[in-house]
N, CA, C and O atoms as a Tinker XYZ file with bonds, in Angstrom:
   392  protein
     1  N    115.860000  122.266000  153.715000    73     2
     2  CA   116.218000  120.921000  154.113000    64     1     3
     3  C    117.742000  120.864000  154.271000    63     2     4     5
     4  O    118.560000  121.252000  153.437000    81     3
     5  N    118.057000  120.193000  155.753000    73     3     6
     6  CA   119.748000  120.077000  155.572000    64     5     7
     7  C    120.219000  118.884000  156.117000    63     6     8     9
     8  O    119.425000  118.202000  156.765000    81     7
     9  N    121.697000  118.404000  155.928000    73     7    10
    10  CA   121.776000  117.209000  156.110000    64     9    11
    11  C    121.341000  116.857000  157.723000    63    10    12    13
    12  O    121.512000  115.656000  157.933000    81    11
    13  N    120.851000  117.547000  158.851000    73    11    14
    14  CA   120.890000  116.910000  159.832000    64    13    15
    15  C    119.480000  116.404000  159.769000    63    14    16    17
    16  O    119.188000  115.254000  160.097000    81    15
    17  N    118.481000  117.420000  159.278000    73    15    18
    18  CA   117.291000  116.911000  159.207000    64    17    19
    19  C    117.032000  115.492000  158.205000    63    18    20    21
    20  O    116.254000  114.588000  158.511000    81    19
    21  N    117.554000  115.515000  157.422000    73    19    22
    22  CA   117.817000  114.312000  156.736000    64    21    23
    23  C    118.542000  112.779000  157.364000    63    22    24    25
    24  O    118.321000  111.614000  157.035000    81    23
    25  N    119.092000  113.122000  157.966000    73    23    26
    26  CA   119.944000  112.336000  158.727000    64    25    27
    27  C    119.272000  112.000000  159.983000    63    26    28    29
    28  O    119.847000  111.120000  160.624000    81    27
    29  N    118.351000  112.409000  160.429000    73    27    30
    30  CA   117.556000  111.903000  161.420000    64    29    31
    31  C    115.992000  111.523000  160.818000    63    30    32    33
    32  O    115.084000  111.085000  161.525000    81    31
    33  N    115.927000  111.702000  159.850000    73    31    34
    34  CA   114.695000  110.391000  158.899000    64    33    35
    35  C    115.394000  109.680000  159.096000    63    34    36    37
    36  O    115.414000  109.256000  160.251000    81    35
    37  N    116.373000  109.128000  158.117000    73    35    38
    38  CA   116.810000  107.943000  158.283000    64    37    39
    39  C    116.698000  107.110000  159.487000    63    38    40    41
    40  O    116.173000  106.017000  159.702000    81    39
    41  N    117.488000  108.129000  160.363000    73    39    42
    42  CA   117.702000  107.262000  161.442000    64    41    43
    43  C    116.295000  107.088000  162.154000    63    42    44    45
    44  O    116.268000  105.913000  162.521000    81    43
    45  N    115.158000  107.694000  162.504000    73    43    46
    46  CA   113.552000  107.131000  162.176000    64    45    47
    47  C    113.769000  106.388000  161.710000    63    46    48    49
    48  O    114.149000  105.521000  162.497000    81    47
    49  N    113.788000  106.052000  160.667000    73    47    50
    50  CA   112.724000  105.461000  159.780000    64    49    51
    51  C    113.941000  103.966000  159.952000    63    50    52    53
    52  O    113.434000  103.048000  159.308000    81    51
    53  N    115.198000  103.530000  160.540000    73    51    54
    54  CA   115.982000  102.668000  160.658000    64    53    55
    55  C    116.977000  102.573000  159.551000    63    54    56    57
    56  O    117.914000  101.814000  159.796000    81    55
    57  N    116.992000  103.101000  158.517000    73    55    58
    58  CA   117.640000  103.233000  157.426000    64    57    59
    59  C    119.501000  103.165000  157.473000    63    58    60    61
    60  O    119.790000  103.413000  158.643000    81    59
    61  N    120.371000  103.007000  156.930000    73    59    62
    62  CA   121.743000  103.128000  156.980000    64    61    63
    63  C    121.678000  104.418000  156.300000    63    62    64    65
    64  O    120.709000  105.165000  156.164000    81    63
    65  N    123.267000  104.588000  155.767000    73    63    66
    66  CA   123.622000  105.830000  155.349000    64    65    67
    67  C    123.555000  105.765000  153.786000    63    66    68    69
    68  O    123.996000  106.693000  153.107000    81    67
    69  N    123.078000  104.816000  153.315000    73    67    70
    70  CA   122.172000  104.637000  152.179000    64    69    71
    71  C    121.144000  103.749000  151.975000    63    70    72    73
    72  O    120.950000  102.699000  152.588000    81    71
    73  N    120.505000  104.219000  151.095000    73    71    74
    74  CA   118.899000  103.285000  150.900000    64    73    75
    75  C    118.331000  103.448000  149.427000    63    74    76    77
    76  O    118.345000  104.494000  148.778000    81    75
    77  N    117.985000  102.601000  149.146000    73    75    78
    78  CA   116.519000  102.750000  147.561000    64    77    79
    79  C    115.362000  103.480000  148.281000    63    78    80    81
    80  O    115.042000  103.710000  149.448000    81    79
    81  N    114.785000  103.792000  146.788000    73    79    82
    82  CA   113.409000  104.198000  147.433000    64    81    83
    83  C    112.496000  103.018000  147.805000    63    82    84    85
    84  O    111.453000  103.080000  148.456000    81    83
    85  N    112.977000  102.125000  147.366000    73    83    86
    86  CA   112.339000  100.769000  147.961000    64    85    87
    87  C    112.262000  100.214000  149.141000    63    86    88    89
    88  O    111.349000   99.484000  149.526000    81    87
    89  N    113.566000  100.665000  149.969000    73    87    90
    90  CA   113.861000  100.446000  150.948000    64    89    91
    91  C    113.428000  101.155000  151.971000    63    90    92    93
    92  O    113.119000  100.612000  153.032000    81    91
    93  N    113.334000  102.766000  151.731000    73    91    94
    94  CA   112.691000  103.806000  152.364000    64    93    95
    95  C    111.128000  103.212000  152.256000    63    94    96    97
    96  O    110.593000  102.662000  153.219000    81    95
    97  N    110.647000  103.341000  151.318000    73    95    98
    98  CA   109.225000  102.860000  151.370000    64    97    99
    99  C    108.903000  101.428000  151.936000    63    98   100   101
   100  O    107.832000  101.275000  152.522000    81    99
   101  N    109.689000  100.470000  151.807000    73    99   102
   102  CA   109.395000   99.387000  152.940000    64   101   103
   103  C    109.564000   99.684000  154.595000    63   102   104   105
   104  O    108.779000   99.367000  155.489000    81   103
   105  N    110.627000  100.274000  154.682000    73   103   106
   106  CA   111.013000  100.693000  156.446000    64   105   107
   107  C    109.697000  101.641000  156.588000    63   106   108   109
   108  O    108.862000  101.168000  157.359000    81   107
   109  N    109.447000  102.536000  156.162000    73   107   110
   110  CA   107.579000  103.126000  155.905000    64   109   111
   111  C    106.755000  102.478000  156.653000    63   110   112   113
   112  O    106.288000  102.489000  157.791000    81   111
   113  N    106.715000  101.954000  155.759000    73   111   114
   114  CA   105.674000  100.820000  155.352000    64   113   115
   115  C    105.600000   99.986000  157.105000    63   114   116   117
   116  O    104.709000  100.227000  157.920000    81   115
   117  N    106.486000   99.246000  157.283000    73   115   118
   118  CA   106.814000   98.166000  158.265000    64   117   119
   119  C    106.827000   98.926000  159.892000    63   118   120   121
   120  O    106.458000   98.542000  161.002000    81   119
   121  N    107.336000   99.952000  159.466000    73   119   122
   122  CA   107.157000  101.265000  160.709000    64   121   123
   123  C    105.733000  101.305000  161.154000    63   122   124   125
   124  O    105.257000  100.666000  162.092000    81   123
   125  N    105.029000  102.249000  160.255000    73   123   126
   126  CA   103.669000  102.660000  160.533000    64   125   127
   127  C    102.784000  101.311000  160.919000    63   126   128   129
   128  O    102.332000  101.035000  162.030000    81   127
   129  N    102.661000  100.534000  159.669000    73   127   130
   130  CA   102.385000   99.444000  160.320000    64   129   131
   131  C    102.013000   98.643000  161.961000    63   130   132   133
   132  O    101.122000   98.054000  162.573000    81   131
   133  N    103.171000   99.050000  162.056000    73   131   134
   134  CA   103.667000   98.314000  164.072000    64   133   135
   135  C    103.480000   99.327000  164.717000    63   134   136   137
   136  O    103.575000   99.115000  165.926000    81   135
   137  N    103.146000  100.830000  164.329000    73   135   138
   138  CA   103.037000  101.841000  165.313000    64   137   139
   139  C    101.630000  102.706000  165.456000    63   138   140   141
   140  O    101.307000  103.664000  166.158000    81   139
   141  N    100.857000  101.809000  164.326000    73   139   142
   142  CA    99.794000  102.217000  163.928000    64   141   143
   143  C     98.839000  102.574000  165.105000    63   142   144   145
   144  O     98.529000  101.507000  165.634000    81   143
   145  N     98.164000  103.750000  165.823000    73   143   146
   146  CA    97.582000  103.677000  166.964000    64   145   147
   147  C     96.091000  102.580000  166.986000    63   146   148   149
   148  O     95.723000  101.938000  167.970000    81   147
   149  N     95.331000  102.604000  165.463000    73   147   150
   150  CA    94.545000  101.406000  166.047000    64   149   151
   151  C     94.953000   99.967000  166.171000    63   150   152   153
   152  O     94.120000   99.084000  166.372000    81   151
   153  N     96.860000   99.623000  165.992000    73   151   154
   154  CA    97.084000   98.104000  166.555000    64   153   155
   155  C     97.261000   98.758000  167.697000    63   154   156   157
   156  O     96.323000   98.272000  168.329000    81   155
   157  N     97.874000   99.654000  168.579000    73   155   158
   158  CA    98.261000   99.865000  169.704000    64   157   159
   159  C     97.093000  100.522000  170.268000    63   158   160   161
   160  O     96.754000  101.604000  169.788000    81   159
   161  N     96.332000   99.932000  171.372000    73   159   162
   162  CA    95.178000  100.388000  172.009000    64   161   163
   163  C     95.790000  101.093000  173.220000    63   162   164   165
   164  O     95.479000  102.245000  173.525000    81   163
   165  N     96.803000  100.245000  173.999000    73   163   166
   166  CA    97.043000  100.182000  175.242000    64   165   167
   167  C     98.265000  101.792000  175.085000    63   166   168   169
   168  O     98.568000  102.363000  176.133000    81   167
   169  N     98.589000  102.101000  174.301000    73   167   170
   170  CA    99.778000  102.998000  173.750000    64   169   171
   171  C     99.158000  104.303000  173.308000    63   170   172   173
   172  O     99.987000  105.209000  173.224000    81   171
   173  N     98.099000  104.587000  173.048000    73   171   174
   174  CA    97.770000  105.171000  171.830000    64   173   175
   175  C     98.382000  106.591000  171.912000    63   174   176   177
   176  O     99.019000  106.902000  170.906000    81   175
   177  N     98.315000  107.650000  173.036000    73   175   178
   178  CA    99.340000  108.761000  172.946000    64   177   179
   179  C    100.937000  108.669000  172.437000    63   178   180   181
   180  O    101.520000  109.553000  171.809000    81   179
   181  N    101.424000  107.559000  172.802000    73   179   182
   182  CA   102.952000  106.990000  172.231000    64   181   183
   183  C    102.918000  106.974000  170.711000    63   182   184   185
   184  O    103.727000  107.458000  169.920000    81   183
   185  N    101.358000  106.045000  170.404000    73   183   186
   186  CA   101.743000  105.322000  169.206000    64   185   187
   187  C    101.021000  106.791000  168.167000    63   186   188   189
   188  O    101.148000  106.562000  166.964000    81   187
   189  N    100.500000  107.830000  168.401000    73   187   190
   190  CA   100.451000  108.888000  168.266000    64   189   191
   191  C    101.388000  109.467000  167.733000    63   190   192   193
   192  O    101.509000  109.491000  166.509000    81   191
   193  N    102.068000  109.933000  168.397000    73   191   194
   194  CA   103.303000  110.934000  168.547000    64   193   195
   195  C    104.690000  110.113000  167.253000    63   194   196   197
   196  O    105.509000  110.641000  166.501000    81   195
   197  N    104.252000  108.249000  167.636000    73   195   198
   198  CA   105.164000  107.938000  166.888000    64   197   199
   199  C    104.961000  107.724000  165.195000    63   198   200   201
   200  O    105.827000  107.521000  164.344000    81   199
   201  N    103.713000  107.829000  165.071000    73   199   202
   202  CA   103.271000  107.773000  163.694000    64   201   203
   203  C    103.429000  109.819000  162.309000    63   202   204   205
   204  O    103.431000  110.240000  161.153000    81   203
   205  N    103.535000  110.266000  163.998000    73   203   206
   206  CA   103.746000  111.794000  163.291000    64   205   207
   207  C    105.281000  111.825000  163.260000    63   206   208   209
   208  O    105.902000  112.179000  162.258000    81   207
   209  N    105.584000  111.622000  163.858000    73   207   210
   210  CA   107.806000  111.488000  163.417000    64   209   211
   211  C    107.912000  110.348000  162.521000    63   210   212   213
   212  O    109.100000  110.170000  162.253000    81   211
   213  N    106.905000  109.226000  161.761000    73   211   214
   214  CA   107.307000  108.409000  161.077000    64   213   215
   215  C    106.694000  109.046000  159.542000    63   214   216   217
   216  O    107.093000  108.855000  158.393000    81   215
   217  N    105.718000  109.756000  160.004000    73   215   218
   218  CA   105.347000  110.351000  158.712000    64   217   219
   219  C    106.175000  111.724000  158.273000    63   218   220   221
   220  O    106.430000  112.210000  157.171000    81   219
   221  N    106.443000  112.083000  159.482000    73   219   222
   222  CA   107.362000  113.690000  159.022000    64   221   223
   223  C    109.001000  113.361000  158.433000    63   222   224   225
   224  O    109.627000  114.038000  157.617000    81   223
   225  N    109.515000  111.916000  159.234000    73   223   226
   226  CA   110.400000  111.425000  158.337000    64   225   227
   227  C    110.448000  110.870000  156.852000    63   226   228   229
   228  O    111.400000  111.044000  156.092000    81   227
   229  N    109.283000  110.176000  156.547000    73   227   230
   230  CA   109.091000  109.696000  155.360000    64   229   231
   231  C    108.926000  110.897000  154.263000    63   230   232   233
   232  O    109.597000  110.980000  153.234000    81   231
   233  N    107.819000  111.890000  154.709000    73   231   234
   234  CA   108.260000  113.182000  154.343000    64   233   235
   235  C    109.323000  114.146000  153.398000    63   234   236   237
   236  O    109.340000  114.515000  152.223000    81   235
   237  N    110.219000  114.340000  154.632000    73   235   238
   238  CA   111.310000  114.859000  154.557000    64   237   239
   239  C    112.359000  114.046000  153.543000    63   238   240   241
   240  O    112.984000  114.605000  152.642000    81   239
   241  N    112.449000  112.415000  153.904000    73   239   242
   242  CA   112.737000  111.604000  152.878000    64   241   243
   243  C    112.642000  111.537000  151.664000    63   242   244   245
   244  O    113.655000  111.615000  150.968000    81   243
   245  N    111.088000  111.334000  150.985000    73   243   246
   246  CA   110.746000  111.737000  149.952000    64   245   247
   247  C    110.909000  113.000000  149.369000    63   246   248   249
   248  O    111.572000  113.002000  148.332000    81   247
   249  N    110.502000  114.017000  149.744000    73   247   250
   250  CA   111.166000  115.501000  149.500000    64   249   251
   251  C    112.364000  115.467000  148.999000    63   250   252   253
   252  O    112.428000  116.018000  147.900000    81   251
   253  N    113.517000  114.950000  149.458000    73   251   254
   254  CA   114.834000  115.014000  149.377000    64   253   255
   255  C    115.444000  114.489000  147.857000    63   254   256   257
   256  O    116.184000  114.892000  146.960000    81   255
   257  N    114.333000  112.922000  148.330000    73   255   258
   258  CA   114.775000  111.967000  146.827000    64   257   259
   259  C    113.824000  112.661000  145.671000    63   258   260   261
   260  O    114.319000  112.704000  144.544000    81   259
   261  N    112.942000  113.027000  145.792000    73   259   262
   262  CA   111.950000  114.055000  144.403000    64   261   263
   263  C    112.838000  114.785000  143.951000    63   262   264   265
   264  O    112.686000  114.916000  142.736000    81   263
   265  N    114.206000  115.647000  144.565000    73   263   266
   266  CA   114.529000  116.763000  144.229000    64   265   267
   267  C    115.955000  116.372000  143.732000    63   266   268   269
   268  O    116.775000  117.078000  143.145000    81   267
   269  N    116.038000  115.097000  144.106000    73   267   270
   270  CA   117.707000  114.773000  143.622000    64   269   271
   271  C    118.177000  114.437000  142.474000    63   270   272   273
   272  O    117.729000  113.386000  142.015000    81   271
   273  N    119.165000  115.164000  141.683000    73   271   274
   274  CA   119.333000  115.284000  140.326000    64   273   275
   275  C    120.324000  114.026000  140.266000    63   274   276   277
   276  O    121.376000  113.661000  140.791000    81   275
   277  N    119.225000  113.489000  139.163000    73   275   278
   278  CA   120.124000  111.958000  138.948000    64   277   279
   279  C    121.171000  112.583000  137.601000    63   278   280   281
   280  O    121.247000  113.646000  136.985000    81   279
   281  N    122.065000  110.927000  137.564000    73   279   282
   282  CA   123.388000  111.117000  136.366000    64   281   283
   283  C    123.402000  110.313000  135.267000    63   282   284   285
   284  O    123.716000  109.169000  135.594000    81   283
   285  N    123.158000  110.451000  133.900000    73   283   286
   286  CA   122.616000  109.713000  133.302000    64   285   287
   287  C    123.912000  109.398000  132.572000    63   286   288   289
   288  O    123.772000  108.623000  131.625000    81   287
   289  N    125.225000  109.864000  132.827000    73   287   290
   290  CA   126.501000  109.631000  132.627000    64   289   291
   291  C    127.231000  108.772000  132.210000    63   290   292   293
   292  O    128.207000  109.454000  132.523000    81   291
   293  N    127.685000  107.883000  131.782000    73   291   294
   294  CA   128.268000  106.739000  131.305000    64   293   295
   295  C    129.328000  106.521000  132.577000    63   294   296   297
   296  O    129.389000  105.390000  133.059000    81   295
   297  N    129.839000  107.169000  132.915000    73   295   298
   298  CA   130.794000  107.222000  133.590000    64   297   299
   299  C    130.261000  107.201000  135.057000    63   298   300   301
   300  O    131.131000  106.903000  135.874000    81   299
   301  N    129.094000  107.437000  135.541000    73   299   302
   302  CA   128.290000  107.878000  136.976000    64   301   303
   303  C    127.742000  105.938000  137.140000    63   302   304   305
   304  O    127.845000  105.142000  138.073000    81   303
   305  N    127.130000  105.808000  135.634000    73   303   306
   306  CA   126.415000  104.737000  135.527000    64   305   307
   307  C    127.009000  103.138000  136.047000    63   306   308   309
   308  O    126.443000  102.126000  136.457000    81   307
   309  N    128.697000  103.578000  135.744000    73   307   310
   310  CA   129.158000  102.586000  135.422000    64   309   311
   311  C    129.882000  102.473000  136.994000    63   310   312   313
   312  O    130.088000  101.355000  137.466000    81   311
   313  N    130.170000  103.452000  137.597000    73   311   314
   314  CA   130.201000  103.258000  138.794000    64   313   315
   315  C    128.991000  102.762000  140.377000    63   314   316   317
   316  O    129.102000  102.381000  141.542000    81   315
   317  N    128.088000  103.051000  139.529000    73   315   318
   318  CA   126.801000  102.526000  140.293000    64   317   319
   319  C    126.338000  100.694000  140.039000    63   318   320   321
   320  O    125.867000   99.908000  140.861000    81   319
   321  N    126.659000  100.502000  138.752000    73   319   322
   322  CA   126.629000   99.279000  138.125000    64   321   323
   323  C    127.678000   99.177000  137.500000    63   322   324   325
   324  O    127.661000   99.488000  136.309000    81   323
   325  N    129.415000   98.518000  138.365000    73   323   326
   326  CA   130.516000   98.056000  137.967000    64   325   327
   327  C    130.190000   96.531000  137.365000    63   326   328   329
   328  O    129.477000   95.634000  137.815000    81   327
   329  N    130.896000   96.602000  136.328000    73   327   330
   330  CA   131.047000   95.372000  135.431000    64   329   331
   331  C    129.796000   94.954000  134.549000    63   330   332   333
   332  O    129.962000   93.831000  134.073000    81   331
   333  N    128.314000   95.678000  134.116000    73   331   334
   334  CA   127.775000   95.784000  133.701000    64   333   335
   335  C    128.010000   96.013000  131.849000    63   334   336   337
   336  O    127.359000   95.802000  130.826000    81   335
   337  N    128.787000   96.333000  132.070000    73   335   338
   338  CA   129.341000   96.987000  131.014000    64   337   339
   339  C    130.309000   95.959000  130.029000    63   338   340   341
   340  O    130.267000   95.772000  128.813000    81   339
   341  N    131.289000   95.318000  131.199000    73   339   342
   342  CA   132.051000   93.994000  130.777000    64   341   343
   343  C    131.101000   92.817000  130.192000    63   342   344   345
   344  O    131.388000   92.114000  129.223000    81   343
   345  N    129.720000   92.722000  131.089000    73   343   346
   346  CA   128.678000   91.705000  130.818000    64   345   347
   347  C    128.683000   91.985000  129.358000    63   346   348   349
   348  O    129.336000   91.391000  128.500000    81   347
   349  N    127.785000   93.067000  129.187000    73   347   350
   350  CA   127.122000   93.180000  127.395000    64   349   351
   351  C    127.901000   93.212000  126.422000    63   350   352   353
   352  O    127.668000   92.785000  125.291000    81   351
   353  N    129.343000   93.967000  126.997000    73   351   354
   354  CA   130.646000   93.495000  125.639000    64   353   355
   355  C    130.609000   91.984000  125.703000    63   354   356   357
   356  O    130.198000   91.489000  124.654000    81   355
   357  N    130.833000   91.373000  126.369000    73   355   358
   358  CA   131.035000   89.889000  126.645000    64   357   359
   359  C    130.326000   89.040000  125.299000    63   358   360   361
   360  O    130.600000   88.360000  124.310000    81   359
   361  N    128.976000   89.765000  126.241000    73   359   362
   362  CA   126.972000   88.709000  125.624000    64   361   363
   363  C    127.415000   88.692000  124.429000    63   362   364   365
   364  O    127.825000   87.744000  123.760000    81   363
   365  N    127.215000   90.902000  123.929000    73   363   366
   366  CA   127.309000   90.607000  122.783000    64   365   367
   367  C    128.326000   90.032000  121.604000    63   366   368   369
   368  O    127.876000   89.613000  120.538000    81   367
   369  N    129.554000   90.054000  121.868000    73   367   370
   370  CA   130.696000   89.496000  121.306000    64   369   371
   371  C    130.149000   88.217000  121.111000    63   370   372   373
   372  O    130.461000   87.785000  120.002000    81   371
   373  N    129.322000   87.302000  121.886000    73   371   374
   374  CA   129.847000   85.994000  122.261000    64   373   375
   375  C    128.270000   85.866000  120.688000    63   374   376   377
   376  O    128.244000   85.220000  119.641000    81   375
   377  N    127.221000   86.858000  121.346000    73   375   378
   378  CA   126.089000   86.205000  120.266000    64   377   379
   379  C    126.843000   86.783000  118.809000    63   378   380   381
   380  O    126.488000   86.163000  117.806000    81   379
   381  N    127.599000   87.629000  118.640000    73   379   382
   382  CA   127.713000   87.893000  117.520000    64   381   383
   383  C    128.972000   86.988000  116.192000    63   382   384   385
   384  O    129.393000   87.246000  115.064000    81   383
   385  N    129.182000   85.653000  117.423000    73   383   386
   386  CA   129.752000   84.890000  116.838000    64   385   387
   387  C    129.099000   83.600000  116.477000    63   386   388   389
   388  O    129.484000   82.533000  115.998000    81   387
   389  N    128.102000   84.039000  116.837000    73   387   390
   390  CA   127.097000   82.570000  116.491000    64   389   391
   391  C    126.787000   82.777000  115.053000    63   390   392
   392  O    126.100000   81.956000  114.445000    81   391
């Protein structure tokens, strides 16, 4: 797997240059859906062809995110969720004056 093949799921599947898996699995989802060959009667070789590049993207997608080593870091964390951190010093300071 390399970034170009990766980089053209996305761009299938409508995605930016980042996404959740939530997001991947909704654009999925909302894709196949509308390209599904039994809604498209009048299409169906199109809507064919387009359901196998929506599945080989989702695919390749998933593959990618299964294999990606998350950061359980304090420091990774806190850049993914800025000011999270300010919150619970805050909370807890504030309950521990009650």
């Amino acid at each position: 797997m390399n970034f170009k093949e990766i980089d053209e799921a996305r761009r299938i599947l409508g995605l930016g240059e980042t996404a959740t898996m939530k997001e991947i699995k909704n654009a999925y989802r909302r894709l196949s859906h509308h390209h599904h060959p039994d809604k498209n009667d009048s299409a169906n070789e199109k809507s064919n062809e387009m359901m196998k590049k929506l599945n080989r993207a989702y695919k390749v997608l998933m593959d990618y995110c299964n294999e990606y080593r998350y950061s359980f870091r304090q420091e990774d964390i806190t850049k993914v969720h800025p000011g999270e951190d300010d919150f619970r010093t805050w909370h807890d300071k504030w309950f521990d004056s009650i």
